[in-house]
C-alpha positions as CSV (number, residue, x, y, z in Angstrom):
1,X,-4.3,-32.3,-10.4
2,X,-1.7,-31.7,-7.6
3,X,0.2,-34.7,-8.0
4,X,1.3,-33.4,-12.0
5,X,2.8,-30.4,-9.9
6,X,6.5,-30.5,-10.3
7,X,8.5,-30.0,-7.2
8,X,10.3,-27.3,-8.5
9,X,7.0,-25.7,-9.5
10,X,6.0,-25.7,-5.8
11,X,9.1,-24.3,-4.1
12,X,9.2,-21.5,-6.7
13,X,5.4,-20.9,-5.2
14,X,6.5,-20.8,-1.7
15,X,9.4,-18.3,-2.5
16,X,6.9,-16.4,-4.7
17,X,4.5,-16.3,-1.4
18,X,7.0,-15.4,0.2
19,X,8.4,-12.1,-2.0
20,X,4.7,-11.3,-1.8
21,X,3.7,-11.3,2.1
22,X,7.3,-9.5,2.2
23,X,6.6,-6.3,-0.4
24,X,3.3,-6.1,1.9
25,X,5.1,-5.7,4.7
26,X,6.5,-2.9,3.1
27,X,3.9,-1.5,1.5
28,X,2.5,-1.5,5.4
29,X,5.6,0.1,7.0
30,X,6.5,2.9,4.2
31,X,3.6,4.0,2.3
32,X,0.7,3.2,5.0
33,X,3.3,4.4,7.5
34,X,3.0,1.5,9.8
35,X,6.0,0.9,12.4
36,X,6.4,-2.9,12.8
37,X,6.8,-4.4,16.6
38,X,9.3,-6.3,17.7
39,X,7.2,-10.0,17.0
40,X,6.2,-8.5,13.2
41,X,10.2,-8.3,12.5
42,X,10.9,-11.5,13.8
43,X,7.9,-12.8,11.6
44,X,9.5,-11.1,8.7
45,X,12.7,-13.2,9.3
46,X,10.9,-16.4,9.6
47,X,8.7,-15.7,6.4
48,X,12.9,-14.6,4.5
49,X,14.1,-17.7,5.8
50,X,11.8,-19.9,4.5
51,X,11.4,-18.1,0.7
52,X,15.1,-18.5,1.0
53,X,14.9,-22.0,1.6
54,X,12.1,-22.2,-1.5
55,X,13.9,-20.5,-3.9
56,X,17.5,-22.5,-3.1
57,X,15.1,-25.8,-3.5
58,X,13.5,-24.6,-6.7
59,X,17.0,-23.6,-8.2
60,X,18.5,-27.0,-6.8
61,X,15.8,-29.0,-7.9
62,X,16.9,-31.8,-6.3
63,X,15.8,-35.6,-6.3
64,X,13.0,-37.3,-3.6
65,X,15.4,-37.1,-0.8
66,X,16.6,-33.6,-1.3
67,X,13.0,-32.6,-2.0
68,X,12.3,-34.0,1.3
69,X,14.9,-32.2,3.4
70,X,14.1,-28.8,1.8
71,X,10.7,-29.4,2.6
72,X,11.2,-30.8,6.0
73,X,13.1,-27.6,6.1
74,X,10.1,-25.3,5.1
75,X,7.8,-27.1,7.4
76,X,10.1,-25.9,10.6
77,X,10.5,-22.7,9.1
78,X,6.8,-22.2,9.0
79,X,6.2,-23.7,12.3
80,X,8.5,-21.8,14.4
81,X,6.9,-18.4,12.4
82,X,3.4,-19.7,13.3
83,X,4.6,-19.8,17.1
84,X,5.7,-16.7,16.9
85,X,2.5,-15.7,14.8
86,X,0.4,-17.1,17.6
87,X,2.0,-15.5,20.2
88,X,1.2,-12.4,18.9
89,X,-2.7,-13.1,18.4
90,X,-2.2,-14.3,22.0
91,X,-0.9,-11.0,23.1
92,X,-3.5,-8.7,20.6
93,X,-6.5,-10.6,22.5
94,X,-5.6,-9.9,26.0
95,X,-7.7,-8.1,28.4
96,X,-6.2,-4.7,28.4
97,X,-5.5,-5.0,32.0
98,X,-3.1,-8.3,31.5
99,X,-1.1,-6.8,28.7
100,X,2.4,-6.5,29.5
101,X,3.9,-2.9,29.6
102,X,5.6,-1.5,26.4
103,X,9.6,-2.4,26.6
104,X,12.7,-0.4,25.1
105,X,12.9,-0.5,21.1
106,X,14.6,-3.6,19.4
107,X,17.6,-1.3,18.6
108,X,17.9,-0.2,22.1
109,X,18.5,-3.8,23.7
110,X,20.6,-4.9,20.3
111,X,23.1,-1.9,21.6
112,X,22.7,-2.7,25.1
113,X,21.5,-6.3,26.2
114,X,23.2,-9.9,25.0
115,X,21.7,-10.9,22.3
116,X,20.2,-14.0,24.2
117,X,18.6,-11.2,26.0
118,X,17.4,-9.5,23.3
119,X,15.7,-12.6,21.7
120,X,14.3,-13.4,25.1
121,X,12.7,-10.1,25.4
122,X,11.8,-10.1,21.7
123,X,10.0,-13.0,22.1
124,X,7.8,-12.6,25.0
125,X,6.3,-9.5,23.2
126,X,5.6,-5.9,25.1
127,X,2.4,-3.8,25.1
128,X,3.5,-2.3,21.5
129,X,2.5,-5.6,20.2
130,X,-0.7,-6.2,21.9
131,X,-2.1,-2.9,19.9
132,X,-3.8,-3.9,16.6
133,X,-3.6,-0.8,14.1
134,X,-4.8,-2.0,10.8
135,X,-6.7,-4.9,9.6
136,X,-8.0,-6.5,6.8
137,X,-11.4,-7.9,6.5
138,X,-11.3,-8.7,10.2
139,X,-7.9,-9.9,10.4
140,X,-4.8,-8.0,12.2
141,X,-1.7,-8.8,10.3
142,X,-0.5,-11.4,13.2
143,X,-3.6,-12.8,12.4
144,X,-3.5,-12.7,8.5
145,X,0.8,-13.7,9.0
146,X,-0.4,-16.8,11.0
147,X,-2.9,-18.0,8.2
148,X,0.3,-17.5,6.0
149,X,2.2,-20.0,8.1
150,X,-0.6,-22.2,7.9
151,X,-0.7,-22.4,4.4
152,X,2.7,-22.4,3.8
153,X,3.8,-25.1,6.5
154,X,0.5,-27.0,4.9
155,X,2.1,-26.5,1.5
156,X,5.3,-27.5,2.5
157,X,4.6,-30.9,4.4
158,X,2.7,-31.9,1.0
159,X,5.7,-31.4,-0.7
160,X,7.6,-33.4,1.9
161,X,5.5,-36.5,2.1
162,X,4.0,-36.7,-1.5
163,X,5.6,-39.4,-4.1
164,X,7.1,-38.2,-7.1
């Protein structure tokens, strides 16, 4: 049954999956009233840049080749969000004594700090994104955003090694 899916039907999935987990995100930070850390916004752009990447595919809809390097390009999309993903479950499970203490605000070190910096600091995560304020069924969003990347850098390396 997957292999009569049409390429173009799959990348329009991903950018659909992605639209989705985005309007959540949303829906988290405006009407639940949920301020996202540092790590969530850089989640955000990784789960952007890859429904970007979907939607140009499924617009292009371009040959084996093409199809390949889209999805290659999915795939390390998805991967680097699952780092960052993981990082963050990392950070929410440890011991309170070992988290690291709560930095300046994102906007803060844009204004002040290089932006290599910034990323660095970003990266590493503070104590803001160790705290886990909402879940669902078990899961804290790092933890749902990771499955996310999962399935989507799953998705994607089908799409890059399947035969047409």
């Amino acid at each position: 049954m997957l292999h009569t899916l049409s390429s173009r039907l799959v990348f329009f999935g991903l950018a659909l999956v992605a639209l989705l987990a985005m309007l959540f995100a949303a829906y988290l930070e405006h009407i639940v009233g949920l301020n996202p850390c540092p790590l969530c916004m850089t989640q955000r752009v990784f789960v952007v840049t890859g429904g970007v990447i979907a939607l140009l595919a499924a617009l292009h809809n371009p040959r084996a080749w093409g199809r390949r390097v889209y999805g290659a390009l999915c795939v390390a999309v998805a991967a680097g969000g699952g780092a960052v993903a993981a990082r963050h479950v990392w950070l929410q499970h440890l011991p309170p004594e070992q988290v690291p203490a709560c930095g300046p605000s994102l906007e803060y070190m844009l204004e002040t700090l290089p932006f290599r910096d910034t990323l660095s600091m970003v990266l590493m995560g503070d104590g803001n994104c160790a705290e886990t304020h909402w879940t669902l069924l078990g899961f804290s969003i790092p933890e749902q955003t990771l499955l996310l990347f999962i399935a989507i850098f799953l998705a994607a390396l089908w799409q890059t090694l399947r035969r047409q």
